[in-house]
C-alpha positions as CSV (number, residue, x, y, z in Angstrom):
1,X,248.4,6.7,84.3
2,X,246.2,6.6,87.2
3,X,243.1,9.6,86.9
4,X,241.2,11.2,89.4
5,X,237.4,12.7,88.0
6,X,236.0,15.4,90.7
7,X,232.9,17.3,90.7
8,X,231.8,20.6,92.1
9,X,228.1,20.3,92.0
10,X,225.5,23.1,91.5
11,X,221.9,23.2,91.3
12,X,221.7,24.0,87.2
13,X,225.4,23.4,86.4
14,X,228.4,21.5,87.6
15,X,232.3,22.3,87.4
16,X,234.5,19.0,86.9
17,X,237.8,18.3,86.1
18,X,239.8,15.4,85.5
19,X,243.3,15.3,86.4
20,X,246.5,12.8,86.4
21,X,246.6,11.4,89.8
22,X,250.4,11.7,89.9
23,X,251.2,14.8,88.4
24,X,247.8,16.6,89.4
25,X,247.7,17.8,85.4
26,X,244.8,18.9,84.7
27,X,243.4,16.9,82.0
28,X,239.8,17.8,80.9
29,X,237.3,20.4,82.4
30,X,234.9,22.3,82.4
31,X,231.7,24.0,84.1
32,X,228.6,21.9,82.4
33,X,224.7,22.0,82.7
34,X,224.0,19.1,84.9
35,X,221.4,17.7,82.7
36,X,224.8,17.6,79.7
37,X,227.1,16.6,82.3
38,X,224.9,13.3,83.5
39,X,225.0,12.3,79.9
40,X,228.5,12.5,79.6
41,X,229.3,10.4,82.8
42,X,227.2,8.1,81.5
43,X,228.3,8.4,77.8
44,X,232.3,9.0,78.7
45,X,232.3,6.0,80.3
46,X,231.6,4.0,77.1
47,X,234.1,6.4,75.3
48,X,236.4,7.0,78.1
49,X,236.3,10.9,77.8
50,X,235.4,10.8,81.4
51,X,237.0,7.6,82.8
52,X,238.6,7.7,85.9
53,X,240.1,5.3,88.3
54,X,238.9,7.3,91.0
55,X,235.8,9.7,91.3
56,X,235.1,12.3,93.9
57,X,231.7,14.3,94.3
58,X,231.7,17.1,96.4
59,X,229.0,16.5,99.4
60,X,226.7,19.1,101.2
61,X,226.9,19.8,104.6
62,X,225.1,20.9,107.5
63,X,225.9,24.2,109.4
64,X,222.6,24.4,111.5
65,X,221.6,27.4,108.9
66,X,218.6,27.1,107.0
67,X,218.9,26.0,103.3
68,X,217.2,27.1,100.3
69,X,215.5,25.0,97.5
70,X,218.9,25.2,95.6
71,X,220.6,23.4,98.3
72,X,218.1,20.6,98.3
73,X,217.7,20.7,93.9
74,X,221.9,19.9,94.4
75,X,221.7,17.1,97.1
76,X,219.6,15.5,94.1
77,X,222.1,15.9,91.7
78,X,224.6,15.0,93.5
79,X,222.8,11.3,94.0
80,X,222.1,11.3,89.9
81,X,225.8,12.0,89.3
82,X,226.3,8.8,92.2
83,X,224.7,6.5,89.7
84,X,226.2,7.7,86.7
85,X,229.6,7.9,88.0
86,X,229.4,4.0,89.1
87,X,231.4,1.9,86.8
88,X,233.2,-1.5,86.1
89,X,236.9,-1.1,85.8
90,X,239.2,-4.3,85.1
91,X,239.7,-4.8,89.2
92,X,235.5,-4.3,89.8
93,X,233.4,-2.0,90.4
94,X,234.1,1.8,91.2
95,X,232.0,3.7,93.5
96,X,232.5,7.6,93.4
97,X,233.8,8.8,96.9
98,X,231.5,11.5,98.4
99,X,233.6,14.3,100.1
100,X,232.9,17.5,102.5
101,X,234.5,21.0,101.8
102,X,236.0,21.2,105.3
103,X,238.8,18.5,104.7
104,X,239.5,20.3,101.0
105,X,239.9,23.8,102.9
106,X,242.3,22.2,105.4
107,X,244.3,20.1,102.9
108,X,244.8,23.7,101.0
109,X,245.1,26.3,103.3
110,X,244.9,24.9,106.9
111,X,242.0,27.2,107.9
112,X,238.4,26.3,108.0
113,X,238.1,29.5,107.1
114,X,238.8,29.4,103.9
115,X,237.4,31.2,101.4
116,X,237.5,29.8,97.2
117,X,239.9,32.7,97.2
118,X,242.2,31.3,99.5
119,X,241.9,28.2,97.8
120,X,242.7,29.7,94.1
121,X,245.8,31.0,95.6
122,X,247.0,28.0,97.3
123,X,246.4,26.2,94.7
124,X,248.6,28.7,92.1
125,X,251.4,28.8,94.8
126,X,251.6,25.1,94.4
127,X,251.4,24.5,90.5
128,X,252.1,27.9,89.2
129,X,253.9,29.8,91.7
130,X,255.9,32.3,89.2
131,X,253.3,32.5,86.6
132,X,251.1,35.3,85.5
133,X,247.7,35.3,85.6
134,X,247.3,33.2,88.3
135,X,248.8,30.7,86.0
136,X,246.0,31.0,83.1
137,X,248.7,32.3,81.1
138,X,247.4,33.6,77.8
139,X,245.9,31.7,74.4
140,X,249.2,31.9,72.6
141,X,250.9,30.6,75.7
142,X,248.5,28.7,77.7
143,X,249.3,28.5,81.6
144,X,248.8,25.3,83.8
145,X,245.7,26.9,84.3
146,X,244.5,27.6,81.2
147,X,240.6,28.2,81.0
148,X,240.0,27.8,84.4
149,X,237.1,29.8,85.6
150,X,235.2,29.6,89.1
151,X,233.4,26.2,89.8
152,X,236.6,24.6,87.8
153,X,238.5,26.0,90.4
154,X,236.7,24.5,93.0
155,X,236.0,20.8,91.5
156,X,240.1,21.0,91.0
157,X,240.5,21.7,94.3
158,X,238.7,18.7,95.3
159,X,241.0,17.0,92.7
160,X,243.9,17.5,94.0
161,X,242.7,16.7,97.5
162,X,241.7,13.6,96.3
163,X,245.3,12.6,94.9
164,X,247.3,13.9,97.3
165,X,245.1,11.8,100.3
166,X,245.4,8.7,98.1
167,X,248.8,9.2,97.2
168,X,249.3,9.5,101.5
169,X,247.1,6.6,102.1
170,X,248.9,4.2,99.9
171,X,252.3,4.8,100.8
172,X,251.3,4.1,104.3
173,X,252.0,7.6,105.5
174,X,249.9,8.9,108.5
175,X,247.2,11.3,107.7
């Protein structure tokens, strides 16, 4: 089973999920303090909680607008998650892949407009498109999206993307 590990960075706490590259199953998740979630990349590794064959950060970009200190505070995170994510696999070594929001939005919804919104709901009509909840479902009957909560949402999103484009790239289709 090939496994794809993406993260939705913040400036105090990260969402993450890892899913199965072929089914797009969601796996593990969760929305962790960055400090905690650092640790485990460099922990799960040894214990493969969080090994993947294939990790995807999500990467700031620039609009022209002004930033704040938060922006800046997650650009660093985001290079301390680079270096903990790097590991050896039995093939070499595994870099993380560094990805924009734009291509995510356009993979999902085919707007650049998109709002996480938009997103959620593409991303239910795919994988849970007649189930309540937006497909949480409930604890006695646990949907495919199942303890899902914002940032999750997002770092799945990402996810997914990430499969799909592999999945595209390998089988020689055009992007």
């Amino acid at each position: 089973m090939s496994t794809v590990l993406a993260i939705d960075p913040g400036n105090t706490e990260s969402g993450w999920t890892l899913i199965d590259a072929t089914t797009c199953k969601p796996l593990r998740f969760g929305k962790t303090p960055n400090v905690e979630l650092r640790r485990m990349l460099l922990d799960g590794m040894a214990d493969d909680y969080l090994t993947a064959d294939h990790i995807v950060i999500e990467m700031i970009a620039s609009y022209g607008m002004s930033v704040g200190a938060d922006v800046f505070e997650t650009c660093v995170w985001i290079g301390r998650f680079v270096e903990s994510a790097r590991h050896f696999d039995g093939s070499g070594r595994v870099f993380p892949q560094l990805i924009k929001r734009h291509p995510v939005k356009m993979h999902h919804c085919h707007s650049a407009r998109a709002k996480d919104s938009n997103i959620t709901q593409a991303l239910v009509d795919r994988f849970a498109p007649d189930a309540t909840n937006h497909g949480k479902g409930t604890k006695a009957q646990p949907g495919w999206f199942y303890g899902f909560a914002k940032d999750v949402w997002q770092a799945y999103a990402l996810a997914v993307y990430a499969a799909d484009t592999r999945a595209l790239a390998e089988s020689g289709a055009p992007f």
